[in-house]
Structure formats: C-alpha cells, structure tokens
N, C-alpha and C positions, 0 to 999 in steps of 0.2 A: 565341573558339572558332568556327573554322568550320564552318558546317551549309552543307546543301541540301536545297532541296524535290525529293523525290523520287515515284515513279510507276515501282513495280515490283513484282516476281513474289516474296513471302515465304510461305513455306506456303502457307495457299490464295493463290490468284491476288489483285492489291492492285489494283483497278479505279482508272480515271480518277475525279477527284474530283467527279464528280456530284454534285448539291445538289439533285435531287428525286426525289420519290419515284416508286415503282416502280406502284403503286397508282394514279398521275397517269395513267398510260400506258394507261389502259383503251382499244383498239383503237377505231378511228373507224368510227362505226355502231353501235357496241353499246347496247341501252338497257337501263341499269341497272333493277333491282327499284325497289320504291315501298320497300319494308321491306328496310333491310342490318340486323337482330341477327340474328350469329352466335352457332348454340350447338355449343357442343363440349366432345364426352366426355373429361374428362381424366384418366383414371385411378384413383387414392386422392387422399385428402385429403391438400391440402399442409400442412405442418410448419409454413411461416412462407414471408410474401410480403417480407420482406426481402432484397432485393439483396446483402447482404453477409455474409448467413450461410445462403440457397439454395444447394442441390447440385446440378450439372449433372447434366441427366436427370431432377430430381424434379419432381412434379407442380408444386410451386412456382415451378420453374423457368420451365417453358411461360407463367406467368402472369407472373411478374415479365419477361415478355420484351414485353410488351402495356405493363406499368405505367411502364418505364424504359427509357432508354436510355443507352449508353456512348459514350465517344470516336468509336468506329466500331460500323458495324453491316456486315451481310451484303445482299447485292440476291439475288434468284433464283437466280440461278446461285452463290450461295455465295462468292461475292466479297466481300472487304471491302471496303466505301465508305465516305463521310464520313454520320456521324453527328453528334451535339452540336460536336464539329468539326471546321469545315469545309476546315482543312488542318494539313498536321505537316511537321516537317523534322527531320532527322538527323546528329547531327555527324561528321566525315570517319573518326574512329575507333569510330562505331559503338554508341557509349554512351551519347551523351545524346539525347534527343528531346524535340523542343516542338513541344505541339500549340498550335493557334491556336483559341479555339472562336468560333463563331458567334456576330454580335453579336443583343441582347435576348432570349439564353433565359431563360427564367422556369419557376419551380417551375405546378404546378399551382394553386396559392394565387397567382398572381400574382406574386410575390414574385424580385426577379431569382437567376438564376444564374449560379456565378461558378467560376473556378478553385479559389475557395476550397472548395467543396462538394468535390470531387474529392481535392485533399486530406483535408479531413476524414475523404473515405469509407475511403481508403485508407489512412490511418493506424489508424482503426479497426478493419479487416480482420487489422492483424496485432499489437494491441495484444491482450494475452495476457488482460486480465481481462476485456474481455467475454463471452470464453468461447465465439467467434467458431473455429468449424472450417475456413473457406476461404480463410486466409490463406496456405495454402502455394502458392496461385498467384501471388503477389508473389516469394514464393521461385524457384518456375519461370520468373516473366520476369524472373531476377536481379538486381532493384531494389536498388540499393545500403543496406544492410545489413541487409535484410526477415531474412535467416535470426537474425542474433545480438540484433530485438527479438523474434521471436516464440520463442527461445530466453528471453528475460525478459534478456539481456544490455543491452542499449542501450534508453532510451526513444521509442516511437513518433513522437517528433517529428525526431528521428534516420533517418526514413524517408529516402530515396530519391527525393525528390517534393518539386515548391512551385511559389504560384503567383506569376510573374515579376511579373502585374497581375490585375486581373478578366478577361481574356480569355488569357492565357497559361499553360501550365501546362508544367513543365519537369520530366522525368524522367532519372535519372541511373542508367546500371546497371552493374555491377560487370566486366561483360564484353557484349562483343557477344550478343545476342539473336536471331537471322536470324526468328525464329517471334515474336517481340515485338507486332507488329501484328495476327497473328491472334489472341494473346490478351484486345484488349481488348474484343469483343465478351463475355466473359465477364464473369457478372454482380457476382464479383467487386470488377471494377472499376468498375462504372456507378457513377455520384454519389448521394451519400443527403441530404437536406434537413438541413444542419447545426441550422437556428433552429428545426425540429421535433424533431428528435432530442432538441438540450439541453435541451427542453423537457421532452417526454411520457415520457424515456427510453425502455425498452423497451413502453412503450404507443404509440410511434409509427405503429404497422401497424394499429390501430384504424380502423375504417372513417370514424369520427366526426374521426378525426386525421390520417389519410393524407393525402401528400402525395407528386406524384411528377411526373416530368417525360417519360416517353414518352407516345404517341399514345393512352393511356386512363388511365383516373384513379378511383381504386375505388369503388364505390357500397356497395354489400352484398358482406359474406360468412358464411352461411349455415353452421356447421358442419355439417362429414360430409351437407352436400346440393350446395350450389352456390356460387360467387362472381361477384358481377356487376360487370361494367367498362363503363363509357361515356368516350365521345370526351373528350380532352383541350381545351379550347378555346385552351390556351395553349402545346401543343406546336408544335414550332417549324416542322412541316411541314401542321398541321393541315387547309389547304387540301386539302392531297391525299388526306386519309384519305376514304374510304370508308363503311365499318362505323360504323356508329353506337352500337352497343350488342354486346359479348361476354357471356355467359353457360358458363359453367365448370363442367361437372356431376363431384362426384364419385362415379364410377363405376368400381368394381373388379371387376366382374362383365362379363365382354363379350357374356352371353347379354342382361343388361337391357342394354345400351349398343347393341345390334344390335336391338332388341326396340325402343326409343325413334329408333331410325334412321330401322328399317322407317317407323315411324310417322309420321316427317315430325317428331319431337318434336328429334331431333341433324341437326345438318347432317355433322358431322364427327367420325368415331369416335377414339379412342385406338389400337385395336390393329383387328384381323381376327379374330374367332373361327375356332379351327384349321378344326375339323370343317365347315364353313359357306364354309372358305375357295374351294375349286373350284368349287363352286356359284357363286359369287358372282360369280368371273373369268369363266365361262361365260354367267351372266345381265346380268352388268353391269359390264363390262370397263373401261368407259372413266370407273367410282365408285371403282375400285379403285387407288390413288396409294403408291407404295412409294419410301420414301430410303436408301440407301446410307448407316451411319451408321460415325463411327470412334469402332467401341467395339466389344465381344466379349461374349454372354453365357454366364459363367461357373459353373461349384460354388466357393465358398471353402469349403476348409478349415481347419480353428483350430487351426495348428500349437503353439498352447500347449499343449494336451489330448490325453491320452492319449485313441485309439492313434494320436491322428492328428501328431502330433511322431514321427513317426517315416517319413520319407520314402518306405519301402518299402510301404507302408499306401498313401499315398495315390497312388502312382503306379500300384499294382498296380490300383485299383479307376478311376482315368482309362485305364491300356488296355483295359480292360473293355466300354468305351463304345462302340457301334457309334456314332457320329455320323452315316453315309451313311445308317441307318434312321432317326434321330432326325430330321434336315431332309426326308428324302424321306417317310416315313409318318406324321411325330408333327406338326412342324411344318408342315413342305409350301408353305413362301411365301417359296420363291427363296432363301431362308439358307444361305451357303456352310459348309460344315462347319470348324469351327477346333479345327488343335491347337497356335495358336500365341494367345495373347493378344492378339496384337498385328494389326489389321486388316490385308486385304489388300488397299488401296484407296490406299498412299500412295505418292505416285510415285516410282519407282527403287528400291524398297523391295521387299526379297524375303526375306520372313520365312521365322525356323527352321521346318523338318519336322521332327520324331523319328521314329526310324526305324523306329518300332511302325508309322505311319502304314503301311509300305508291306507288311504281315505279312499273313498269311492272318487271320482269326478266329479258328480255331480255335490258330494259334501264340502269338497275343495272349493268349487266354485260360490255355493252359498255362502261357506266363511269366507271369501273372498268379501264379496259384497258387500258383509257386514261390516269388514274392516276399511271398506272406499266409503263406505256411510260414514262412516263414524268419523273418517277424513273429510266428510261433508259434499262425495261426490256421487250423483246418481243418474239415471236415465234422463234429466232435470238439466242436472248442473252434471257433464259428463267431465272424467278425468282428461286433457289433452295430452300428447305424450312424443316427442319425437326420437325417432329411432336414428340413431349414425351407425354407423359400417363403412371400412373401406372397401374399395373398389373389388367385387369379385361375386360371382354367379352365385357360387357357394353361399354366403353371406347374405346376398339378397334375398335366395330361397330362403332361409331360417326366418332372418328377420318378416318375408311374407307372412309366413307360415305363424309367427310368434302375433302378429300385430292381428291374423285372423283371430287366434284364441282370446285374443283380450279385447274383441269386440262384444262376444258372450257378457261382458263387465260393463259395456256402456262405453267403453273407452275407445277415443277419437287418436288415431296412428298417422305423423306424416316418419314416411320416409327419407335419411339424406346419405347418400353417398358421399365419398371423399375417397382423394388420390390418397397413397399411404401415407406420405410426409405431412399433408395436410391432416391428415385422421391426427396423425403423433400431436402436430403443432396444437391440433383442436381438444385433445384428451388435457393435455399437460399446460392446458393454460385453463381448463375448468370449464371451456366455451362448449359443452355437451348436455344432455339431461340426460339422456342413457344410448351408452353407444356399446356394441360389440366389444369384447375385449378377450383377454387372455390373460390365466395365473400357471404359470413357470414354476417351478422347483429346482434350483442347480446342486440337488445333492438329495440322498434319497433318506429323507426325514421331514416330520408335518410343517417343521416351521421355515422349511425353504420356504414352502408357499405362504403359509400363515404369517411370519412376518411382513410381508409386503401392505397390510393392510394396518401397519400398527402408526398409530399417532405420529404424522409428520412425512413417515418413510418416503421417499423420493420417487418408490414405484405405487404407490398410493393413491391413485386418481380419482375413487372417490370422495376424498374428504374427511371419510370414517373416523372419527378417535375415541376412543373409549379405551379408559383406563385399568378398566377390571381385566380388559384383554389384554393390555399391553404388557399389566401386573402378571398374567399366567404365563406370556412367553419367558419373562423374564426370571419367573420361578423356576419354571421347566428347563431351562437353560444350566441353571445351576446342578440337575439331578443327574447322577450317574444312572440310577435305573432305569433301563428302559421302559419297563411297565408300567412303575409310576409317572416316566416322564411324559408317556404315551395318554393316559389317564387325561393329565392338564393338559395336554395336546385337544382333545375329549371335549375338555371343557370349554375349552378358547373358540373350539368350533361350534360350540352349543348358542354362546354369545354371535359369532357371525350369524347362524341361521336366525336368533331370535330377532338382528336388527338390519340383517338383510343388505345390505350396502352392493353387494352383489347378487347375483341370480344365476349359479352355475346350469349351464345346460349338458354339457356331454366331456368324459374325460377323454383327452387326443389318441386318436389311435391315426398316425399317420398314412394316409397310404399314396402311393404314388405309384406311376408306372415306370417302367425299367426295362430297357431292351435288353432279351433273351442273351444277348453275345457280350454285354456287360457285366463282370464280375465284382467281385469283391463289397457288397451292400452286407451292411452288418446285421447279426443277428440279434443282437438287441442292443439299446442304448438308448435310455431312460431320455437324456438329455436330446437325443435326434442327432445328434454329431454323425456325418458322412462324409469321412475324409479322402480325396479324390487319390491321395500316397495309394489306399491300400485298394485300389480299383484297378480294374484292366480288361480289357478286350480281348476277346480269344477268335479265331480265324473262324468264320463261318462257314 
C-alpha cells in the first residue's frame, strides 16, 4: 500500500511536526515565579477522569486534558501538532493511517507504552458492555466497522485499528475522513493503561491506582471540593513543563469562584460572572481572556413528551426569544446571537437563517400565538412549561430572563435547578421537558455538531429522528466538495429549524478571568482545550 508523510491543512490547520513543547518557549528574559501551582475553578464536579468514557465539555474533560494525552494535540493557536506521535502517513486513497509513536513512552508507573494501549483503548470505547457513551466518535472518524460493533453486530476486536509493532499503530477507515486528524485530540482516543485497567477494572481511576501518561499524574481527588494533579516525571516532554502542581476546584457558583479570585485563592476562573462582567473589562482588561468555541448554547426540548412532540409547540416558543436582549442585556460577553445550532466560526461555512430572524418582534410574537392556538393552547387553556438548568448564576439569569419573554404567550414557567451529575442523570434518561443544554463540535465542520441530533445518536437528548435529515448527513458525508457538501449541510439545518427540537440562543464565546502573572492561555482553539504543559508563572 502506498502512504506518504504528509503536512497539511485538514479542519483546523495541521502544523509542522514540531516535537517541543510550547511551554519551552518562555520568551528570553522572563523570570519565571519561585511557586508554578496552578489553581483553577472548574466548574461542577466531574463524573469520571476516565479518557474513555469523559464528555467533551465536561468538567472532567478539562482535567483529563492535564492527565493524558493522544496521538496529537493542539499548540496555541489551535493547530494540531505531534503528540505521543511523533509522525503519521496516509495512504494514496485516503483510508488508512499509521501513526509512528515516539520511542520510550512510558505510563506514569514507569511501565512502557506501546501501540498496544491504544488499541486496547479503542476497542473499549465502542465495545457495548462497558457501558461506555463516547464511542460514537469512532463512528464519526469512520473507523472500519466502529458502527456494526457498537450496534453489538461484530466483536470489538473487529475494530478498525492494530498495532503493526510497539511503535506502529495502523488505522483503517471505511471511507476518506478529511476532519480524521482533528479528531484525535479527543479524549476519546487518548491511550488507557491496558496492565491497570485488566487489573483494577473499573477501580482504575482511584487515586491510589491511577495511572496516566500526559504532563500530570493524579494525586488527590476530593469529592465535590477539589482534584490535585502534579507533574508527570515520565511524560515524554517533561523537560518543558512548567507547572508543577494543578489544583481543580469544584466550583458551580461563579459568585464563590470570583470571591476566591479576588482573593488571590484562583488564578483562573471557569466562567465570568454576568452582572460583574463590564466591571471587570473596565478594571482589568487585560485578566479578562475569551475563546471562540465550536459549540452553540442551546434549550433541548424532549420531543418524546407531550406537548412538546409536537413541533408547533416548540418552535412557537423559540421565535419567542429575543436573542439580541438576551446577549446584549442578560449575557453581555461578546456572544453572537444563534438561530442556527451550528457555529459561525467555520470557514466557508454560512449557516441557515430562519426567516423569523429578519421579523419585527411584535410579528414574531403574533405567529407565535397563532402556532400555540393551533396547538390548542391560549390565555384559556395556557401552555405549562418547566425549565431545568444546572446549578449556576449564569443559567438561572437566562432561564429568568427566557421564562419572562414567554409569558408575553400566555405560557406558565416553573423553574428547576440541578447539581451537574443530576442534570446529566435527568437529560439522559428523558426525565426533562426543556432543560439548558449544549451542541459541541470536535472538529471544524457542520456535521460535528449536526450529527448529534440524527436518529438514535447517543448525544441526542431530545428524541428528534427524522429521516430526511439523517438521509442529507449521510449524503454529504460522501461528497468531496466542499461547496456542495456545505450546501446539504444547508439543508439539514433548514429541517432542524423547521422542527425545532432545539432552541439555539447564543454561539460560546468563552470568557474567564486569568491572573495577569499567568502565562501561556491559547490564542485560539475552537474546541476550548487549555493545557496547564504550556502555562507558566512569571515573577511579579
């Protein structure tokens, strides 16, 4: 089979194969601090520091991005670079890849690592009894027959994947992939310690057990307070890291999370408290670090349940929504307003409008009405509606602010909070009618995001199935051009707005605070990745 080593532009941009890290680069002259532990507010409590059953986006996530690492990672600018290996090459038609890894990696135990881990990891992700949710990303990078094991059709070792030797590792996929490379920074794919796993089973993630192969290696985790990470001595750039100690607070409140900043107690926040947000630009502009993320935040609706299986319901109460008050007064931290699910950040990519978008307010509102009548609901018989969110300021404010505009409709709003785990537990058993949410992208094309809503998908919360949509991703899937692939991209979104299953309100512009003497926050990266390797403290 003919391959070559390649060095090109796939999704995000695919850097020169650089082998050091980015951290290394601390400017000439700078004198670093006496003390690098990093603490940073991380949100809610993660679920599980496991690489292979973490959700992108979840608190777990940010941490497993410190404990492991994948074939490739990301530098600053959001580029994919060589990670655990240090080169790959691609055959002339497109489907196979072998990455080459780095000679002497080693687990954090010491213990080497091999092609084989990788394998193993991967076959576990979509082997259906462990009961593993993020195997549909094996699916998305069309790994030769990832859909008919995690169907239970084919056994796991049937996968798509092997290793040629201990440094080789050969992936085969069922059709060209052009976004293949951006996916393996997800954590999905990172390596899991086969000779710990077989051991501890799912006791593996035990502090006392842990084992892992990026630039930190777990110490403590503290339920519902904090998880402590220190330097890895055996990761394979260790030289270059910096940071000596992370610290992980979980913090779902962004009044204490601002309140522990102030204090010099966080270096690095999770979010912006809304109300606090102008203040802050105004006082201290250059603490203040915002990403551009490809992802949209959403209301899912639970098209199983009545009234809300009933399309005229939910789209009546998404033209409802003034979005331009919601980012300019509620929000207020640069978030463009979305009425398409799908980012507006990906290049050549010109996502659907609906054509409420260009209405007056008050015309929005009237066809509102007409479509709750016709659903049989009025000032009479009003629509009831409960709103879920997890726990945080942020969230509470929108959802206010969203249940005031749909009283304008007649429509009666209870509010419910939930801790994060509970939110997860309550989306993914169906037990919601419309709850807060979020649509991700792990690679910069429409049907990162768009697939998640296709008949069945595992990330799919509300219910939605419709064939005509599921029919266009799988066409466009097929098309080498971009233009026309973009096109049916187009269409697929035409269909989500026309049945509404969701209610996009703003696309993420992250922002968070960052002490002045902390270095190293990237200057862009789509996916939010802030990897503590390429950070550092400089002497105040």
């Amino acid at each position: 089979m003919n391959q070559k080593f390649i060095t090109v532009s796939i999704g995000l941009a695919i850097s020169s194969f650089s082998l050091h890290s980015v951290a290394a680069n601390v400017p000439e002259g700078v004198v670093l601090a006496k003390e690098q532990h990093l603490v940073r507010a991380n949100g809610a409590e993660p679920s599980t520091l496991d690489p292979g059953f973490v959700g992108s986006g979840s608190p777990g996530d940010v941490i497993v991005n410190d404990l492991f690492e994948g074939l490739l990672i990301e530098n600053l600018q959001g580029e994919i670079t060589a990670g655990q290996a240090e080169s790959w090459a691609v055959s002339d038609d497109g489907k196979t890849y072998t990455f080459n890894l780095r000679k002497n990696l080693k687990w954090s135990d010491g213990q080497p690592l091999t092609a084989i881990d990788f394998v193993f990891a991967w076959r576990r992700a979509v082997e259906k009894s462990t009961g593993n949710n993020t195997g549909f990303n094996l699916v998305t990078a069309n790994i030769t027959n990832a859909q008919e094991i995690l169907k239970g059709e084919k056994p796991a070792s049937e996968l798509g994947v092997k290793a040629l030797n201990l440094h080789q590792l050969q992936v085969t996929l069922s059709r060209p992939t052009p976004y293949f490379l951006s996916l393996m920074s997800i954590k999905t794919f990172f390596p899991v310690p086969a000779h710990v796993v077989s051991q501890y089973g799912d006791l593996w993630t035990r502090a006392d057990h842990f084992v892992s192969n990026g630039a930190y290696i777990l110490k403590e985790w503290v339920p519902n307070e904090r998880v402590e990470v220190t330097r890895n001595p055996y990761y394979r750039d260790d030289a270059s890291t910096v940071i000596n100690h992370v610290t992980y607070l979980a913090l779902s409140s962004q009044s204490a999370e601002l309140m522990r900043y102030q204090a010099g107690e966080v270096h690095m926040t999770n979010r912006v408290q809304l109300e606090y947000y102008q203040k802050l630009l105004k006082d201290s502009p250059e603490e203040i670090k915002s990403l551009r993320l490809l992802g949209s935040y959403v209301y899912a609706f639970n098209t199983r349940q009545p009234p809300f299986d009933n399309a005229d319901v939910r789209r009546a109460l998404s033209m409802a929504i003034d979005r331009d008050v919601l980012v300019q007064k509620v929000t207020g931290q640069g978030e463009p307003e979305a009425f398409s699910v799908v980012p507006d950040i990906i290049p050549n990519y010109q996502n659907f409008t609906p054509a409420f978008k260009s209405q007056s307010h008050d015309e929005r509102m009237s066809e509102a009405k007409v479509l709750l009548a016709k659903a049989g609901y009025s000032k009479s018989h009003p629509l009831n509606v409960t709103l879920t969110y997890n726990t945080s300021e942020n969230h509470k404010k929108l959802a206010l602010a969203i249940a005031s505009m749909w009283k304008s409709l007649d429509v009666s709003v209870k509010l419910e909070n939930m801790e994060w785990n509970a939110y997860l537990a309550a989306k993914a058993a169906g037990d919601y009618a419309v709850a807060r949410s979020y649509a991700f992208g792990d690679y910069a094309e429409p049907s990162s995001v768009l697939s998640s809503f296709t008949c069945g998908h595992v990330s799919n919360e509300t219910g939605f199935c419709n064939k005509e949509f599921d029919a266009l991703l799988k066409q466009a899937a097929d098309i080498a051009d971009e233009k026309k692939r973009y096109g049916i991209y187009r269409e697929a979104e035409h269909i989500l707005d026309l049945y509404s299953p969701i209610m996009p309100i703003y696309h993420y512009n992250h922002t968070r605070l960052v002490k002045s003497h902390l270095k190293g926050f990237p200057d862009n990266n789509p996916k939010g990745n802030i990897y503590a390797k390429d950070m550092y403290f400089i002497a105040k």
